[in-house]
N, C-alpha and C positions, 0 to 999 in steps of 0.2 A: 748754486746759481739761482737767483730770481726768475721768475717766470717768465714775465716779460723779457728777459734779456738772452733767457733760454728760447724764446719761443722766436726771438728776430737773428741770434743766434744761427740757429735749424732754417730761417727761412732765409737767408742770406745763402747761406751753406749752400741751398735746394736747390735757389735760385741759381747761383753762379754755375755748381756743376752742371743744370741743364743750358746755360749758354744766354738767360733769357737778362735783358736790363730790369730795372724796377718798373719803366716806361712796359713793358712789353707785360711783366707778371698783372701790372695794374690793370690794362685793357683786358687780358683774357679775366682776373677775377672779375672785373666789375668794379673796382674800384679806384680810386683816386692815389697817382704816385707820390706826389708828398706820403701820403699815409704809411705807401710799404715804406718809403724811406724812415717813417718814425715809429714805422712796427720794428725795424729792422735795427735802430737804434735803442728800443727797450721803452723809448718815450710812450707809448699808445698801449690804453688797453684794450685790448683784440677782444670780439665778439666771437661766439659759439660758429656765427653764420659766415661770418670776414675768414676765420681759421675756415673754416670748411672750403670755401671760396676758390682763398690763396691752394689749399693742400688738391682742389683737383684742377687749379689751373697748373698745378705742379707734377701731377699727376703721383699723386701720393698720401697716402691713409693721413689723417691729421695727427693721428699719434706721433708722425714722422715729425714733425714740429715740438715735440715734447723730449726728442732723446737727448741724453747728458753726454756734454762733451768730454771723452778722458783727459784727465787731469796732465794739465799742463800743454796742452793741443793749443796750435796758433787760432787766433783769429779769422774766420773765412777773407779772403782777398777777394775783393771786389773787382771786377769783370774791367777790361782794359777801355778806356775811355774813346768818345768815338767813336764815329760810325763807320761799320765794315767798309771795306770796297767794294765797287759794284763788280758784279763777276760778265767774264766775255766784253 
């Protein structure tokens, strides 16, 4: 797998199992949500500093961005559209 598409891959992955939107990942890195949407597409090449960014607003080693998905493993599904309910 290319890097890029490994590295939005892992970050879709990270993103979804912790519950966060792109909207949400983007404000705690600091960065702009178009961009996770086109890091996460493979389209964007990621900086030293964006990776580090994204990996502790995920709270996880950057390497964590870097692991190979076992072969033939679906696609991360992307987070249920929508905004929660308000709770009480």
């Amino acid at each position: 797998m290319e890097a890029r598409a490994l590295i939005g891959w892992n970050l879709r992955r990270l993103r979804v199992a912790k519950g966060l939107s792109q909207e949400r990942l983007a404000l705690a890195a600091g960065i702009d949500r178009a961009y996770v949407g086109r890091v996460e597409r493979g389209s964007e090449n990621v900086t030293i500093s964006t990776l580090e960014a994204m990996a502790d607003a995920l709270a996880v080693p950057v390497a964590a961005l870097f692991i190979e998905p076992e072969a033939g493993a679906e696609p991360p599904m992307p987070l249920r559209a929508g905004r929660r309910a308000k709770s009480g």
